[in-house]
C-alpha positions as CSV (number, residue, x, y, z in Angstrom):
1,X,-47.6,-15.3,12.8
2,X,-44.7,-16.5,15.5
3,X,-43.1,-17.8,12.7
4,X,-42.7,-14.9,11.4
5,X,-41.2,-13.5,13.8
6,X,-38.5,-15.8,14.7
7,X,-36.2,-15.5,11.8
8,X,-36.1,-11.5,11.9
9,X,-35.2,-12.4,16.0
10,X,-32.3,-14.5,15.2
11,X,-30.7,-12.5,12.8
12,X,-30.7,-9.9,14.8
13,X,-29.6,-12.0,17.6
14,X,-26.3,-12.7,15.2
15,X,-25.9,-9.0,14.4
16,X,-25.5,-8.4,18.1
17,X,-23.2,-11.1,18.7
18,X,-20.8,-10.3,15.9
19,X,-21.1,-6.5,16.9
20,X,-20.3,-7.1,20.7
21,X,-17.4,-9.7,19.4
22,X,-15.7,-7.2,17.2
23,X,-16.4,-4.5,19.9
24,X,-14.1,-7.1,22.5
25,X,-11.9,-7.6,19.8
26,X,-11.4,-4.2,18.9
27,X,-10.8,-2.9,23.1
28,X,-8.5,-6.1,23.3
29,X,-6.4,-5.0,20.6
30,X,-6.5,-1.1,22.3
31,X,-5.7,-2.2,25.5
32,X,-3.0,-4.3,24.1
33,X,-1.4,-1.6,22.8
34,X,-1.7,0.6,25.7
35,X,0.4,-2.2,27.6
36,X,2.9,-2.4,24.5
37,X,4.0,1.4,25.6
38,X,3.9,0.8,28.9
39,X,6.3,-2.3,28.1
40,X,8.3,0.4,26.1
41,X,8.9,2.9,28.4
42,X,9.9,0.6,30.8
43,X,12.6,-0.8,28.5
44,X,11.3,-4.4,28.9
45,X,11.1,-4.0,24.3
46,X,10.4,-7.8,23.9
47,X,7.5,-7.7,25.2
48,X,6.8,-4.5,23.9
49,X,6.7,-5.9,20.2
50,X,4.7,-8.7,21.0
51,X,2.2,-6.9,22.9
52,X,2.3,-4.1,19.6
53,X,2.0,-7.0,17.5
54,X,-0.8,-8.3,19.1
55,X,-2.9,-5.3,19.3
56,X,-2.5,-4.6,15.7
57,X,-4.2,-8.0,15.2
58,X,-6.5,-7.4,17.5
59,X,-7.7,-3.9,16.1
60,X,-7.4,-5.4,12.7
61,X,-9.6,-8.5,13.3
62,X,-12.4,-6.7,15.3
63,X,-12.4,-3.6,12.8
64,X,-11.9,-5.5,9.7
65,X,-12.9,-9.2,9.5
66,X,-15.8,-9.0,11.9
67,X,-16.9,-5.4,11.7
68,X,-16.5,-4.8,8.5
69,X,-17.0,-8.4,6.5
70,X,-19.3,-9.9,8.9
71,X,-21.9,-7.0,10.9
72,X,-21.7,-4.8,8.2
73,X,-22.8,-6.9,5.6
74,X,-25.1,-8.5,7.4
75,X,-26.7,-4.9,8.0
76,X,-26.9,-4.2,4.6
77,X,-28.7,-7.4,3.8
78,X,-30.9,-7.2,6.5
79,X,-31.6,-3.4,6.0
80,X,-32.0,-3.8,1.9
């Protein structure tokens, strides 16, 4: 019977992992791109770009490759 139990545990272990990784991901990128105006209204617009740049990526890889492809079809797989 604790066998049983173990594998539902673990996968819902990984859900929660890849949820909280593409929550970091996804403030990173936010934060990132709150610095990037800060950058720009400052006139330092190097750094701006980069930092804009980097948040997109950011927002992208937490929304998209983890959130989307990873947690939410684990969810689905789990759930169906």
């Amino acid at each position: 019977m604790k066998a049983e139990l173990v594998e539902p545990a673990v996968e819902l272990g990984t859900i929660l992992l890849y949820a909280l990784l593409s929550s970091l991901l996804t403030v990173g990128g936010l934060l990132s791109e709150l610095s990037a105006v800060g950058r720009f209204s400052t006139g330092e617009v190097g750094i701006g770009v980069w930092l804009l740049f980097m948040g997109v990526v950011g927002i992208y890889a937490g929304v998209v490759l983890v959130g989307r492809d990873i947690v939410w079809q684990r969810l689905t797989e789990t759930v169906a």
